[in-house]
ZAMARGU-4260 file (C-alpha; in steps of 0.2 Angstrom, whole numbers, plus 5000, padded with zeros to 4 digits):
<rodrens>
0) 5000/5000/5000 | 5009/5014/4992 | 5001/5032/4992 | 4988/5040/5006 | 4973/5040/4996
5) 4973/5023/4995 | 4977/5020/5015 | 4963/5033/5019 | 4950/5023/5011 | 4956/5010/5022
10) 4953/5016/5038 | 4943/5009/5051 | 4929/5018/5060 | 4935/5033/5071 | 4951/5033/5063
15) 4963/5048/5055 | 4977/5046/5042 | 4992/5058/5052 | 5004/5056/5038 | 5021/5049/5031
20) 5036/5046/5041 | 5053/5043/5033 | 5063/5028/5038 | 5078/5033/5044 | 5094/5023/5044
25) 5087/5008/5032 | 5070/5007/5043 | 5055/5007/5029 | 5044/5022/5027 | 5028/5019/5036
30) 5010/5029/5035 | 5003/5034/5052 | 4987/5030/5058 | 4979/5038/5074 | 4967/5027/5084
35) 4951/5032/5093 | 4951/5038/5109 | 4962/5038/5121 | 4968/5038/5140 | 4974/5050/5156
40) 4980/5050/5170 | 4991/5035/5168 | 5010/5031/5171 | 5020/5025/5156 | 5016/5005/5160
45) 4996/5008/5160 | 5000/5018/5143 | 5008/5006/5135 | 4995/4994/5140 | 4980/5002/5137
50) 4987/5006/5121 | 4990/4987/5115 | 4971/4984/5122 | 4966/4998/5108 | 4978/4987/5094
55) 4990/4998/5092 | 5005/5007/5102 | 5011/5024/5107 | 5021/5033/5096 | 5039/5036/5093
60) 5045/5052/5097 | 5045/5059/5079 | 5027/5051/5077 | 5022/5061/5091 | 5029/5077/5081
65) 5020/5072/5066 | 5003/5069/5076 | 5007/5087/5083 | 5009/5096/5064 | 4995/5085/5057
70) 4983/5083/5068 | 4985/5093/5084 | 4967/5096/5086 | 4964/5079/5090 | 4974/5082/5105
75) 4968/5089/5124 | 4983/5103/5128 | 4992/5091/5138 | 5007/5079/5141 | 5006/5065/5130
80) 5018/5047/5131 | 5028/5041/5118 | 5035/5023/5117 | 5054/5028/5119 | 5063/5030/5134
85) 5078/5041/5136 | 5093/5035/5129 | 5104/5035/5145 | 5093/5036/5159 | 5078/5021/5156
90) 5070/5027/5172 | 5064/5039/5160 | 5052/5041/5145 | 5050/5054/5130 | 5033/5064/5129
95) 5026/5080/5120 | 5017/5093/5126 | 5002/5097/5114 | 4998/5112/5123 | 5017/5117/5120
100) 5024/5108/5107 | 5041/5103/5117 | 5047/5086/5121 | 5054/5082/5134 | 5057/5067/5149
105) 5046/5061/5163 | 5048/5046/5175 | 5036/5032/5171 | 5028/5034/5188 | 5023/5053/5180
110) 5002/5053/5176 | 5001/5059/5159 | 4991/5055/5142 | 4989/5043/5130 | 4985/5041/5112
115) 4988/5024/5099 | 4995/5022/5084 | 4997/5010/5071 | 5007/5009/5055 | 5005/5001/5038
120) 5023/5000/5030 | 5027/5003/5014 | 5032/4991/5003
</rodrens>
């Protein structure tokens, strides 16, 4: 599934086409699809799991960026999770402000918000 027209007709109910993100370093391209709904108030574990429960994941940090140029009004202006953690100190996990725009680290402990995603590779 090559181009976006022909992933938008392809969506499920409730969901939004966010865009295209580049592979980087031989990863493939990927379309990014937001999912419906979402949850708050939750540490970085119960995101992550509430996020497989939806059939998805969070996203990556440059997900999140996309979602946050595409598709911001989706958003509540709050702290949202992303599925990486910091490179150094694993204690803690990337996030973006949707009120803001800035990413920036919290500890997994850290209430916050989260949203899925799931990707349809290309090629």
């Amino acid at each position: 599934m090559g181009n976006h027209a022909e992933v938008k007709e392809r969506l499920k109910e409730g969901e939004l086409y966010a865009g295209l993100i580049l592979g980087r370093q031989g990863e493939p391209d990927h379309h990014l699809v937001l999912l419906p709904g979402g949850a708050s108030d939750v540490s970085w574990p119960a995101a992550q799991e509430w996020a497989a429960s939806q059939g998805g994941s969070l996203p990556t940090r440059r997900e999140l960026a996309l979602l946050f140029a595409n598709l911001r009004e989706q958003f509540d202006r709050g702290w949202y999770w992303s599925s990486e953690q910091h490179e150094t100190r694993v204690q803690l996990v990337w996030g973006q402000n949707f009120a803001s725009g800035i990413q920036t680290v919290y500890g997994r402990p850290f209430r916050g918000n989260a949203r899925a995603v799931r990707r349809i590779q290309i090629g």
